[in-house]
LODRENPA-925029 format. One record per residue (C-alpha): residue number from 0; y, x, z. Coordinates in Angstrom, 1 decimal. Layout:
<sites>
> NUM; Y; X; Z
...
</sites>
This chain:
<sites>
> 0; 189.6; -23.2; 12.6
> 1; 187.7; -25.9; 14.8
> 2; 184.5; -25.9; 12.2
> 3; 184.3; -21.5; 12.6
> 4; 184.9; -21.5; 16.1
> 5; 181.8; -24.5; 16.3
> 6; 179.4; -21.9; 13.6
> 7; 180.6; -18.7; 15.7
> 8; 179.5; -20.4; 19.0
> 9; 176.2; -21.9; 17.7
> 10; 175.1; -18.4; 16.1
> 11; 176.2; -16.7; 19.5
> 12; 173.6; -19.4; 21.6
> 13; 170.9; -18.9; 18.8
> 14; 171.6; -15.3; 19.2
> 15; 171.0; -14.9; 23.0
> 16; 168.1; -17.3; 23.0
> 17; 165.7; -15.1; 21.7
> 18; 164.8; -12.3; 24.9
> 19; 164.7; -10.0; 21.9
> 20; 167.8; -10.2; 20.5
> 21; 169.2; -10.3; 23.8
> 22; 167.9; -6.7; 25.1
> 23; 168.4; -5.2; 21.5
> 24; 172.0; -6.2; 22.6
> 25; 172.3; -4.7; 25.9
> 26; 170.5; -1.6; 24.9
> 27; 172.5; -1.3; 21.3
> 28; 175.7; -2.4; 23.5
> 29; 175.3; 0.6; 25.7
> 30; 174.4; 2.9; 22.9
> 31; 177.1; 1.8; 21.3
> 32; 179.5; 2.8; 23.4
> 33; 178.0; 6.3; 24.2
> 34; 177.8; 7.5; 20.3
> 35; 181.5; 5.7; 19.8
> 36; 182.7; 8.5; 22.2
> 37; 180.8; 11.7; 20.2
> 38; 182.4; 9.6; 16.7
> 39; 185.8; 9.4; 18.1
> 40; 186.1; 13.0; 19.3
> 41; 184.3; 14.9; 16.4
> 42; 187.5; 15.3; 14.3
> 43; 188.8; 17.2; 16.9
> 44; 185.5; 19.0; 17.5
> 45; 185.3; 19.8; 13.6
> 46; 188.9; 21.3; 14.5
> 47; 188.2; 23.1; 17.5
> 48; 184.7; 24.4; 16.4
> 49; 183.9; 26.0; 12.4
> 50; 180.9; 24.9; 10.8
> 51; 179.3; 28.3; 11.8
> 52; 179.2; 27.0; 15.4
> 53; 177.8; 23.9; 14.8
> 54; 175.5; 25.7; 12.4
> 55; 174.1; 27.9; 16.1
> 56; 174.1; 24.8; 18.0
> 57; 171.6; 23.1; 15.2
> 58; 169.4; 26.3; 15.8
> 59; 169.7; 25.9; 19.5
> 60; 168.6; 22.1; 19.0
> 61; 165.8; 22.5; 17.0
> 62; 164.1; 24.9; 19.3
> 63; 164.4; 23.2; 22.2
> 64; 163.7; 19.7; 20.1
> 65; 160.2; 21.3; 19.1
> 66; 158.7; 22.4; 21.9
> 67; 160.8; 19.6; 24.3
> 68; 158.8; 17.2; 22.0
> 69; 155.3; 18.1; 23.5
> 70; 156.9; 19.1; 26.9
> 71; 155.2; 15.8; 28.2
> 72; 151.8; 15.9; 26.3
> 73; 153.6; 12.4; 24.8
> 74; 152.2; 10.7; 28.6
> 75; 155.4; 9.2; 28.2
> 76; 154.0; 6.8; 25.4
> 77; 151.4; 5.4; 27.7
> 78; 153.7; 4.9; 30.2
> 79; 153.9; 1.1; 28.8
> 80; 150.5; 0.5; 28.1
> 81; 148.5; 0.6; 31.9
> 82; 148.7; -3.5; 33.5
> 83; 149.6; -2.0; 36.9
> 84; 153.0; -0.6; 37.8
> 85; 150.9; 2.0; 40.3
> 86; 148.9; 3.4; 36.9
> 87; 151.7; 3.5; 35.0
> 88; 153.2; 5.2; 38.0
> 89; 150.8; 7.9; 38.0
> 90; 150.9; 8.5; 34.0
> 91; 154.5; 9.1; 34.5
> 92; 153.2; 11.9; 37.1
> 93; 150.9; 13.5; 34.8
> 94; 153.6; 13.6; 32.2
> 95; 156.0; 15.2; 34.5
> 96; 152.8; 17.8; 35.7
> 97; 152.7; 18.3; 31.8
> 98; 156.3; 19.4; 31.4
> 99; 156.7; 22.0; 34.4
> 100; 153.9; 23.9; 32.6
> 101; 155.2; 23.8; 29.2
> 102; 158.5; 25.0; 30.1
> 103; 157.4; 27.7; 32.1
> 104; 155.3; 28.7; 29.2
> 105; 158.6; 29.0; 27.1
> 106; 160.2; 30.5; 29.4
> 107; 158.0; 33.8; 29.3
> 108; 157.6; 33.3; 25.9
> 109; 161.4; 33.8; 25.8
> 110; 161.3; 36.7; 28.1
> 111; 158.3; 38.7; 25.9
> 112; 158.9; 37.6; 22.6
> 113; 162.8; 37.1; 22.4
> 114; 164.1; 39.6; 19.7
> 115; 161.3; 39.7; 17.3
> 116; 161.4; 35.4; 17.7
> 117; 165.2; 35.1; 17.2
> 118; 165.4; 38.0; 14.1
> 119; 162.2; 35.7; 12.6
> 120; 165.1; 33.0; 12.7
> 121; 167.8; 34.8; 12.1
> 122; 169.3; 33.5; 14.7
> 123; 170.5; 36.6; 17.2
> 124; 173.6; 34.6; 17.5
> 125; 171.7; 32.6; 20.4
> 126; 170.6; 36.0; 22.1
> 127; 172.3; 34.8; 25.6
> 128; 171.9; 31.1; 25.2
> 129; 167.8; 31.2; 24.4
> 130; 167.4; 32.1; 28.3
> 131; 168.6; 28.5; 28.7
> 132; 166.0; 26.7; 25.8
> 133; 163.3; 26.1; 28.6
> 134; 165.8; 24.3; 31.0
> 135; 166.8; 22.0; 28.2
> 136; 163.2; 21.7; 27.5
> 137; 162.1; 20.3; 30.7
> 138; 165.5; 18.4; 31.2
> 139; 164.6; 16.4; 27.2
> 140; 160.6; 15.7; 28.7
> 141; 162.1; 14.4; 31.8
> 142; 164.6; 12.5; 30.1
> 143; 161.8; 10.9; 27.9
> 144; 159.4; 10.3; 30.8
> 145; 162.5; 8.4; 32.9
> 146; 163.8; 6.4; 30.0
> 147; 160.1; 5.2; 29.0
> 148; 159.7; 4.1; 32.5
> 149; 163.2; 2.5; 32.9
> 150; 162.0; 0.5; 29.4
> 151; 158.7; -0.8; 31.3
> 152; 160.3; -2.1; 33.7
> 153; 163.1; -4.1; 31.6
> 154; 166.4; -1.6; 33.0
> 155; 168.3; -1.7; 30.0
> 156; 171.2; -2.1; 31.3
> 157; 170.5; 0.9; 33.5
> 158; 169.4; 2.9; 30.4
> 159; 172.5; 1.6; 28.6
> 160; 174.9; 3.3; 31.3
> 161; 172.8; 6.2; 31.6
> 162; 173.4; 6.7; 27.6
> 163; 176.9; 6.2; 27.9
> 164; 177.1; 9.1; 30.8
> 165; 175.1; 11.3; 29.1
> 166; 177.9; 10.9; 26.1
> 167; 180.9; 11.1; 28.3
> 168; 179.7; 14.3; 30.1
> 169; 179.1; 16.2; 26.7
> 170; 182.7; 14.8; 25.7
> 171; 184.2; 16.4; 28.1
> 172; 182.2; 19.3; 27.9
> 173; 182.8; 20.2; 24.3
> 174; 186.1; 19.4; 24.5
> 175; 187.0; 21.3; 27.5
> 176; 185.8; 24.4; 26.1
> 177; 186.6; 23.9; 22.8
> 178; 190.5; 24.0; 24.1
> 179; 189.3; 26.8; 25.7
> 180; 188.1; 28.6; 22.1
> 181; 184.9; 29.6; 23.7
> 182; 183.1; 28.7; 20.3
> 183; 179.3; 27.6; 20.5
> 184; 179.0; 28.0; 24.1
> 185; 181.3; 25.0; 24.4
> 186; 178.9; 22.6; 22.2
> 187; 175.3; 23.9; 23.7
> 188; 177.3; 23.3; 27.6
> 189; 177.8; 20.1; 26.4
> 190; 174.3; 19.5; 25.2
> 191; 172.7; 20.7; 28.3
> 192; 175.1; 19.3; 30.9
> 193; 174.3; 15.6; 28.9
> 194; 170.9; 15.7; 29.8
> 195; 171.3; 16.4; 33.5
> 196; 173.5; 14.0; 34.1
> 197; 171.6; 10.7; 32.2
> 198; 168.5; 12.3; 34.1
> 199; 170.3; 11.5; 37.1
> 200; 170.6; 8.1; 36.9
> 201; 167.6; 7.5; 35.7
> 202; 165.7; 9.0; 38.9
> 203; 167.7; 6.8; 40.9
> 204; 166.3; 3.6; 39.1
> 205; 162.5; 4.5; 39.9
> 206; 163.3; 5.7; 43.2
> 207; 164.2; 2.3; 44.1
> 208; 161.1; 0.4; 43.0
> 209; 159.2; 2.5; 45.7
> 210; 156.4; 3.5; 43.7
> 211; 156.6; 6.9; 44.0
> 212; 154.6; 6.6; 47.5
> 213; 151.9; 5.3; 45.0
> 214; 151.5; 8.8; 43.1
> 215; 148.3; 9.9; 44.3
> 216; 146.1; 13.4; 43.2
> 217; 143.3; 10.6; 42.3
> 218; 145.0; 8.7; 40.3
> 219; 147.0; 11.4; 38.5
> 220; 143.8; 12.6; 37.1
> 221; 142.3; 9.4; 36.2
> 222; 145.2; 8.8; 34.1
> 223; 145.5; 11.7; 32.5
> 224; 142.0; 11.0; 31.4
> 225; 142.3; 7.5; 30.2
> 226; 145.1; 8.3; 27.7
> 227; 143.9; 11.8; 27.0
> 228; 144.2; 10.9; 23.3
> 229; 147.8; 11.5; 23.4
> 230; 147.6; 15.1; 24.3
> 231; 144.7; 15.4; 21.5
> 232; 146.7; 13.3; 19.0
> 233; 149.5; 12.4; 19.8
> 234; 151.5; 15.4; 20.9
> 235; 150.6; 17.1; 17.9
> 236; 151.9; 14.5; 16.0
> 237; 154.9; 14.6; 17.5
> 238; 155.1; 18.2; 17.3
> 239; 154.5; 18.0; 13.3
> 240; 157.1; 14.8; 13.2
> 241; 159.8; 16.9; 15.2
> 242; 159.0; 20.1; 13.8
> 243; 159.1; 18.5; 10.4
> 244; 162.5; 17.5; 10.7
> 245; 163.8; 20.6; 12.7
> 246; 162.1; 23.0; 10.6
> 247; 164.7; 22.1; 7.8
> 248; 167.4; 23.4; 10.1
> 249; 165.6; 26.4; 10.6
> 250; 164.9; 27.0; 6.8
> 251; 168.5; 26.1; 5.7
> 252; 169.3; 28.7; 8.2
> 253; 167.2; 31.0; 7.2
> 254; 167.8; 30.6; 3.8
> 255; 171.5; 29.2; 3.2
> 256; 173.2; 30.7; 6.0
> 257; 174.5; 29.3; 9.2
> 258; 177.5; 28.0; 7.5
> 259; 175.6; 25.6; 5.3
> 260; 173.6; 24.6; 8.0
> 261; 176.8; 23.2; 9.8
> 262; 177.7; 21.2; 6.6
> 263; 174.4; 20.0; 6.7
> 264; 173.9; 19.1; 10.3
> 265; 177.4; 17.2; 10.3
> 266; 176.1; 15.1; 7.5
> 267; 172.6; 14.4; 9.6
> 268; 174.5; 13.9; 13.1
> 269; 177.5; 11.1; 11.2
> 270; 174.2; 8.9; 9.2
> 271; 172.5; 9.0; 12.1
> 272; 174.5; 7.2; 14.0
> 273; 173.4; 3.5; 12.6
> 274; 170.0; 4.5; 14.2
> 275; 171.6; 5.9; 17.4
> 276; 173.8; 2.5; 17.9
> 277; 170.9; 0.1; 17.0
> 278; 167.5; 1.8; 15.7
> 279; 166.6; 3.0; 18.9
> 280; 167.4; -0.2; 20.9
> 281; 165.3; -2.5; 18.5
> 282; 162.8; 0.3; 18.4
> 283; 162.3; 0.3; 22.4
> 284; 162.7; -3.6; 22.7
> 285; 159.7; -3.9; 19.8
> 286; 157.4; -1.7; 21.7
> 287; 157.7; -3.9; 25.0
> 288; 157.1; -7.4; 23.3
> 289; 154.4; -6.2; 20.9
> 290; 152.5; -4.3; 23.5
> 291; 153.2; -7.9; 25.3
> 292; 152.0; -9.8; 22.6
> 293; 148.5; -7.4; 21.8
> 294; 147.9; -8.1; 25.1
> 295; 148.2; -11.6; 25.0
> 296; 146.5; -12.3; 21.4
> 297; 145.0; -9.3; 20.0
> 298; 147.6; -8.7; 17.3
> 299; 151.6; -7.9; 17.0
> 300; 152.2; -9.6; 13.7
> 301; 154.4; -12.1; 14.8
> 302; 156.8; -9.0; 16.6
> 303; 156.4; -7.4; 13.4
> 304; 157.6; -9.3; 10.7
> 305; 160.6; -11.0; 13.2
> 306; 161.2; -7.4; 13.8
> 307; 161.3; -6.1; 9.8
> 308; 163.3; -9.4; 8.8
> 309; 166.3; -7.8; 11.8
> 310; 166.3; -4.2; 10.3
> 311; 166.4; -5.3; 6.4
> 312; 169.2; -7.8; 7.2
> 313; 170.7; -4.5; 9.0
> 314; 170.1; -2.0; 7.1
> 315; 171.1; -2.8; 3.6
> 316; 174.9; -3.7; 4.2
> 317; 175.1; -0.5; 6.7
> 318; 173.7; 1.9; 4.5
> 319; 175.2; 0.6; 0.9
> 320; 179.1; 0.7; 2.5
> 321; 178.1; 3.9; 4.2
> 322; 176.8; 5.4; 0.5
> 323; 180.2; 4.3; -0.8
> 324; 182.7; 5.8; 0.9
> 325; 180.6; 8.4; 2.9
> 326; 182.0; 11.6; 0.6
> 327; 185.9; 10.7; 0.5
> 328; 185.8; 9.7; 4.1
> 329; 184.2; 12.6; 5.1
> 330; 187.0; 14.9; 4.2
> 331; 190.3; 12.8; 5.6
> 332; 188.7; 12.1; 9.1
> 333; 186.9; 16.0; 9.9
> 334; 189.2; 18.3; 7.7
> 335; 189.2; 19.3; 4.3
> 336; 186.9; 22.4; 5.1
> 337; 184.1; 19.6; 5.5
> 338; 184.0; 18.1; 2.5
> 339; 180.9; 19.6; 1.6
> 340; 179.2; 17.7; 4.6
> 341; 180.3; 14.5; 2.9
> 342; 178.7; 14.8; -0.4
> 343; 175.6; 16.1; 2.0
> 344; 175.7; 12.8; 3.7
> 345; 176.3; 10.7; 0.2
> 346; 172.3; 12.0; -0.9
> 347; 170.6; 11.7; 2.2
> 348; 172.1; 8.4; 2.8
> 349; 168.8; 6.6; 0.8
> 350; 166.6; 8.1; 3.0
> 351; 168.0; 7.1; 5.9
> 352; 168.3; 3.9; 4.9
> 353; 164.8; 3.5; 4.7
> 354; 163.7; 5.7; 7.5
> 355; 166.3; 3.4; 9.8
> 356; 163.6; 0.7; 9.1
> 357; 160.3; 2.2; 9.3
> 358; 161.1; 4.4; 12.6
> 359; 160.9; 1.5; 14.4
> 360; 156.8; 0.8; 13.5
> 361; 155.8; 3.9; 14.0
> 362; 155.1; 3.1; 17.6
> 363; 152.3; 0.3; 15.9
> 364; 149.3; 2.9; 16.1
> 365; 150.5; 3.6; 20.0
> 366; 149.6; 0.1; 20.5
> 367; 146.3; 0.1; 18.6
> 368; 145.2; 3.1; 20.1
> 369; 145.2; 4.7; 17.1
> 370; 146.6; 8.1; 17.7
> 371; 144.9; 9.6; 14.6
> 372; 146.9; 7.4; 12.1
> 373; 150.2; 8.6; 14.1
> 374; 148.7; 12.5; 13.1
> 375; 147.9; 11.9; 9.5
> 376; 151.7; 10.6; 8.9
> 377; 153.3; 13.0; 10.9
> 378; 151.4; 16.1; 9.4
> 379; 152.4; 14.5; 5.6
> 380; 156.0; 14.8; 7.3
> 381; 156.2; 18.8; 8.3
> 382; 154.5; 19.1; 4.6
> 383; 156.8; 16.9; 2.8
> 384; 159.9; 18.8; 4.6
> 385; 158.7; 21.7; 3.8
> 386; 157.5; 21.0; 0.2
> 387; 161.2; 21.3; -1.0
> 388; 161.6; 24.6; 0.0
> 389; 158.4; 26.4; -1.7
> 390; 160.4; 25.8; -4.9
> 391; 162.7; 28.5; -4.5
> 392; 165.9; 26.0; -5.5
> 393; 168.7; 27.9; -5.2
> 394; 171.2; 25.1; -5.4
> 395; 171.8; 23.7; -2.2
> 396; 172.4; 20.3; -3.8
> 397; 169.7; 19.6; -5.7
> 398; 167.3; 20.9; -2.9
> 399; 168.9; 17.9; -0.8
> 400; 169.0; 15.2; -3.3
> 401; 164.7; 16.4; -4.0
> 402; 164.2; 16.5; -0.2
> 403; 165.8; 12.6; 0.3
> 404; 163.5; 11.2; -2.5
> 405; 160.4; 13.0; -1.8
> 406; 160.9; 11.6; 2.3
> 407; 162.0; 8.7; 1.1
> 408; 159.0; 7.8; -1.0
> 409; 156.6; 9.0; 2.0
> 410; 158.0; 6.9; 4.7
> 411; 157.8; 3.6; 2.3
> 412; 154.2; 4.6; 1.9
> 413; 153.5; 5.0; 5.3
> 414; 155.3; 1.4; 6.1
> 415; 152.4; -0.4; 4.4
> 416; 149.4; 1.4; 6.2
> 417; 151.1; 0.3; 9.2
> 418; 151.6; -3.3; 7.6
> 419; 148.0; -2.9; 6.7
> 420; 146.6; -1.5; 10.4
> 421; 148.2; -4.7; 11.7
> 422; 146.9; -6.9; 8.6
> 423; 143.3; -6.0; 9.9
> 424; 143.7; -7.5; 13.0
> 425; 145.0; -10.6; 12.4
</sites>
């Protein structure tokens, strides 16, 4: 017992020596805790709710997730790049500028274009709760502006609580109303009320650096002419990744029924979890220390490989258990009615796997300044989603299973441009 307690407490100091390690902890630590909650209360959602309501809430989600994507004009990106807190300040500024005009936009693109946009869908399901789309919208840019700017200025811990409120308030939500048999109302309350409340505390951080005072008309438009490429580039990028992924929900849909989309979505929201809990910590952690270590010697190859060597070491244990026992699990924890979710889950898990690592370096040609590579991959993303579907596969399962290998295949491709952008520079 001595000799494990001695290895347990040297791996713990070798740990929490590295500053990396130690904020992918506080940031995975909070996240943790905020997707534990969502895990431990979704067998009673998948008994409170049918997979028809969760199908409507995936519709709801992609909508908003589209156009909340370029809410921003992706400003948020540069947030981290500027030297000087009082630029980065002001890029924050033209980001949040960029969103009150977007959302607006929606909005009476809602009011004109409503029915003939949600029988396109077939989605009239959401007829009441579309009105609501560009107040998510503006609450998911604000959200991304706040948490890039918490990053910059090393708040994990802050972001870490305001994740785990964010989780409790759509708990409480969901299940609230879900007692109350309110059906998808309940789940897209939940979703909005999440936002609002993580926004909250968020503010309250950048409020108290006193930079705000520094936001200046000037400024706000020399910065949103310095990073200009990430309106040209970037945001349409991130509209094609975003839409790329959403768009499946939309065609499944469109295409399956809302029913399968539920199956489908449960299976997404459970395998992405691993990503939730840890991806996106080590994901925001890397941008910080390789934008830190361009800065300081022209390249990020050292974050890079330290960084690839973490997520391998993670991934392959997390996804191969989770491809194991995914389907049979699936069933005994959400209901019998959603075992179809678990053999979902079972033949996306590969892609996942592999998307779990590369997510993380797709911030690399943020870094280099080179937007354009970010738009090549994420236009080959909308086609490759898409590609599946222009098949006319009638079989639900075999469309998934082609859809995992075909994404699969792309993001190991795009892993070594990125290796090779770096490569160059080194």
């Amino acid at each position: 017992m001595g000799k494990i307690k001695n290895i347990l407490i040297s791996l713990k100091e070798k740990v929490l020596k590295s500053e990396f390690n130690k904020n992918v902890l506080i940031l995975s630590g909070g996240t943790i805790i905020a997707q534990a909650l969502p895990v431990l209360i979704s067998p009673i959602l998948t008994r409170l709710y049918s997979p028809s309501d969760f199908g409507v809430l995936a519709l709801f989600i992609s909508i908003t997730s589209i156009v909340g994507v370029i809410a921003n004009g992706r400003y948020e990106l540069a947030i981290m790049l500027p030297e000087k807190d009082e630029d980065a300040i002001n890029v924050a500024a033209v980001g949040f500028l960029f969103n009150i005009a977007i959302s607006l936009l929606f909005l009476i693109f809602i009011i004109i274009f409503k029915k003939p946009f949600l029988k396109l869908l077939k989605a009239e399901s959401l007829s009441f709760w579309i009105y609501f789309a560009p107040l998510t919208v503006f609450f998911i840019g604000l959200f991304q502006i706040l948490n890039y700017a918490n990053n910059r200025f090393k708040l994990y811990k802050d972001i870490s609580k305001s994740n785990i409120l964010k989780s409790i308030a759509s708990s409480l939500v969901q299940l609230t109303l879900g007692f109350l048999k309110t059906g998808t109302s309940g789940l897209i309350l939940g979703q909005m009320s999440a936002q609002a409340v993580a926004n909250t505390k968020l503010f309250s951080n950048i409020k108290k650096t006193g930079l705000l005072k520094e936001i200046k008309k000037e400024k706000i438009k020399k910065m949103a002419a310095q990073y200009s490429n990430f309106p040209k580039f970037s945001m349409w990028a991130g509209l094609l990744n975003v839409t790329g992924y959403q768009i499946v929900n939309l065609l499944i849909g469109m295409s399956y029924g809302q029913k399968e989309l539920g199956y489908y979505y449960m299976a997404f929201r459970i395998l992405g979890i691993p990503s939730s809990f840890i991806g996106a910590a080590i994901s925001q952690v890397f941008f910080k220390q390789a934008t830190e270590e361009k800065n300081k010697t022209g390249n990020i190859i050292n974050t890079f490989n330290s960084t690839l060597k973490k997520l391998i070491i993670l991934s392959v244990p997390i996804f191969g258990i989770i491809f194991l026992i995914i389907r049979p699990v699936f069933g005994i924890v959400f209901g019998k009615i959603w075992d179809k979710a678990g053999l979902y889950a079972m033949i996306l898990t590969p892609m996942f796997a592999i998307n779990f690592i590369v997510n993380t370096f797709t911030l690399v040609p943020f870094i280099y300044k080179k937007n354009i590579v970010d738009f090549a991959f994420q236009s080959g993303i909308f086609v490759m989603s898409v590609l599946p579907f222009c098949f006319g596969i009638k079989d639900f399962n075999v469309l998934l299973v082609l859809y995992s290998l075909i994404l699969s295949i792309y993001y190991f491709i795009y892993y070594i441009i990125l290796r090779s952008v770096i490569m160059r520079r080194t």
